[in-house]
C-alpha positions in Angstrom: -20.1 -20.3 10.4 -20.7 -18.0 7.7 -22.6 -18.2 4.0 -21.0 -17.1 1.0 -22.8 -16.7 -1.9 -21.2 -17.4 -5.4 -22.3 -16.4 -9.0 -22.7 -20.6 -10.2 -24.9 -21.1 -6.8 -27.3 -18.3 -7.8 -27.5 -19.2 -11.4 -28.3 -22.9 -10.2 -30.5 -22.1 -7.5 -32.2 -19.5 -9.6 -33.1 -22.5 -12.1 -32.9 -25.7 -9.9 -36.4 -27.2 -9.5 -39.4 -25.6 -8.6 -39.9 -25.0 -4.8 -43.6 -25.6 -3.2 -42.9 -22.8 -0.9 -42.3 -20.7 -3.9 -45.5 -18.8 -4.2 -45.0 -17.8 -0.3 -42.1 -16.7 -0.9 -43.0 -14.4 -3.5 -46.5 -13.3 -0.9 -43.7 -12.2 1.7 -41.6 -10.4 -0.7 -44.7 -8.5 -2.3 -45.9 -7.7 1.4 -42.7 -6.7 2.4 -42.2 -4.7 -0.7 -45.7 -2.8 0.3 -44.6 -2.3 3.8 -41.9 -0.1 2.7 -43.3 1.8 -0.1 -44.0 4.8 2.0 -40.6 4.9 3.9 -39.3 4.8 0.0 -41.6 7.6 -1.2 -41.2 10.5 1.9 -38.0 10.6 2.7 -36.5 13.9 1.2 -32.4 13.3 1.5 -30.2 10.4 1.9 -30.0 10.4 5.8 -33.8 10.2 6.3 -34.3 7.7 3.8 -31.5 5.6 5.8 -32.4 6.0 9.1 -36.7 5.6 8.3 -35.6 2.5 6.5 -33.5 0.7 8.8 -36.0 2.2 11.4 -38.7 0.0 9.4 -36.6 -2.8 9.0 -35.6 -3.0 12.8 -39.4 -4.0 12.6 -38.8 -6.8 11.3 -35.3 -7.8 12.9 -33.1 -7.1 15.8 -30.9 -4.9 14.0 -27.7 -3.7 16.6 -26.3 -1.5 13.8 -26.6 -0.5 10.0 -24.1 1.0 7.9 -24.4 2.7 4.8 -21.6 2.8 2.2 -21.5 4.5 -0.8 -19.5 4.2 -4.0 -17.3 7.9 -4.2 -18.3 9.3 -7.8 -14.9 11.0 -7.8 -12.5 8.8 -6.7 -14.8 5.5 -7.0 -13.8 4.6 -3.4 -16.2 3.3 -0.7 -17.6 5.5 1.9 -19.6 4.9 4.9 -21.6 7.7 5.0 -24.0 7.6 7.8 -24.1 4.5 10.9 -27.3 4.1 13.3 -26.9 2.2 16.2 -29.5 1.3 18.6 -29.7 4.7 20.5 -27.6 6.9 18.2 -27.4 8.2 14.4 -24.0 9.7 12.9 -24.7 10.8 9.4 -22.6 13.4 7.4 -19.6 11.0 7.5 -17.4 10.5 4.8 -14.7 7.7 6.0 -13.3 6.1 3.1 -12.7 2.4 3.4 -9.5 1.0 2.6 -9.2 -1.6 0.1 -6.6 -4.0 1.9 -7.7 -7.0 2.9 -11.6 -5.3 2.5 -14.6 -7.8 2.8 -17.0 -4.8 2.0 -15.1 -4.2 -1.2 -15.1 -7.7 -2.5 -18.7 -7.9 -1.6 -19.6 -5.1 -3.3 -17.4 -5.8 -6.4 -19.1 -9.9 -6.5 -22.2 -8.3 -6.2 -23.7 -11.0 -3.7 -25.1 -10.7 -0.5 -22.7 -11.6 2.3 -24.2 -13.4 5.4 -22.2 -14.8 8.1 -23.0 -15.9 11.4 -20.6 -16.0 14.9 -18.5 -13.6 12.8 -15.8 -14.1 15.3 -13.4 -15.1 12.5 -14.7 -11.8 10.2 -13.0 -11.7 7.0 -12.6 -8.1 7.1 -9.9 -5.7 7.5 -9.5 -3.6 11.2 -11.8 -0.6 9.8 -14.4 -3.1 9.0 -14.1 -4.8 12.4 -14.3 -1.7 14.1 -17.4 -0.5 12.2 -19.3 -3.4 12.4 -18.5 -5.7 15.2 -19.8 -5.2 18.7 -19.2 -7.5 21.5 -22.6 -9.5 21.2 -23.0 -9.7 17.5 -24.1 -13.1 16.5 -25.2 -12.4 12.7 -24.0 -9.8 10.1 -25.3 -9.1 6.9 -23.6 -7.1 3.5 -26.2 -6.4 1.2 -24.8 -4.6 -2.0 -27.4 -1.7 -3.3 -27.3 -1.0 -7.5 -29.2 0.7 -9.9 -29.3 -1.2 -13.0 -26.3 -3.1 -13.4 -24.0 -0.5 -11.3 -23.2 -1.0 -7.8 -23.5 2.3 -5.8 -23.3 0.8 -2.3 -23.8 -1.4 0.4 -25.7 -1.6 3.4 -24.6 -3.5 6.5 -26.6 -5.2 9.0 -25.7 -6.4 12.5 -27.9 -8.6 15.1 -27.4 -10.3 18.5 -30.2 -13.1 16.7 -28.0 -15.9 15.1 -29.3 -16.7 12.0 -31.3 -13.4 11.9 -30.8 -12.7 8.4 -32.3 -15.5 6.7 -34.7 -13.7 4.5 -32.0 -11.7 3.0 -30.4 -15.2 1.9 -33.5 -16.3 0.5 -34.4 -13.3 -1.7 -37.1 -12.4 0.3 -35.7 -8.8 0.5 -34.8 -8.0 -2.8 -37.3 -6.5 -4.1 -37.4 -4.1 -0.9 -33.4 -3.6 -1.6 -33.7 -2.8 -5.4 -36.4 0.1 -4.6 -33.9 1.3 -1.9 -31.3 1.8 -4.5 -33.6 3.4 -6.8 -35.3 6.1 -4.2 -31.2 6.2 -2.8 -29.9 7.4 -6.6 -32.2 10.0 -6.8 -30.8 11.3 -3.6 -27.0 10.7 -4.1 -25.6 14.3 -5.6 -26.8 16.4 -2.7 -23.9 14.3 -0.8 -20.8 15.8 -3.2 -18.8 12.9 -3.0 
């Protein structure tokens, strides 16, 4: 089972009736949001600010693996750049990602968060599959980083939890995911890609 999120679906959620829950919603994204401030703040390059912020979301959930892709500024290609896994870190990578039949690429040109649970029947290509799925991943997660308006990446998310990702679906993380793009732009052109 997997959640896609469409452009009309935010717009309508975004201005369907108000919510009772809203204001906790908006006390868990502001909490959140402090929580990470200092992993934002001290991290000098774009490897340490990776790995100390999946490090501080892992806090939060059972993250199996998180991938960072970043849009080329030469050949505006996607490039997973660094991957931590549960016991390792491989940064200094520069594997571009082909476009056939790419999940990560249509996610990151929609814009939208991409959740999707027993992602058995992935809708990536091979690459994808290979980067991301592990035998006992029940939830996945796609979260496209910008600053402003432009895409510059994505970040990827894996869990054994099903449903583990529910407060990137609700919002509850975006906040935390627009200051990640902003402290990540200001790191990009030591990578030369």
């Amino acid at each position: 089972m997997s959640t896609h999120f469409k452009q009309d679906d935010i717009e309508s959620h975004k201005s369907g009736p108000p919510c009772a829950c809203g204001e906790n919603n908006d006390k868990i994204s502001g909490t959140l949001r402090r929580s990470f401030e200092s992993v934002l703040d001290e991290s000098s390059n774009v490897y340490k600010l990776f790995y100390s912020f999946t490090k501080k979301l892992s806090k939060f959930f059972s993250i199996t693996r998180a991938v960072l892709v970043v849009q080329s500024r030469r050949d505006a290609c996607l490039k997973v750049v660094a991957v931590r896994a549960k016991k390792s870190v491989r940064e200094g990578l520069t594997l571009t990602l082909p476009r056939k039949d790419s999940l990560l690429y249509r996610v990151f040109e929609e814009g939208i968060i991409y959740v999707e649970n027993y992602p058995g029947g992935f809708d990536g290509n091979f690459i994808e599959k290979k980067l991301l799925l592990e035998k006992d991943v029940n939830s996945l997660v796609v979260v496209p980083i910008t600053f402003g308006q432009t895409g510059r990446g994505l970040l990827c998310f894996t869990s054994p939890i099903l449903y583990a990702f529910g407060m990137f679906e609700e919002g509850h993380l975006e906040g935390v995911i627009e200051e990640f793009g902003l402290a990540l732009e200001g790191r990009l052109q030591t990578l030369n890609i």
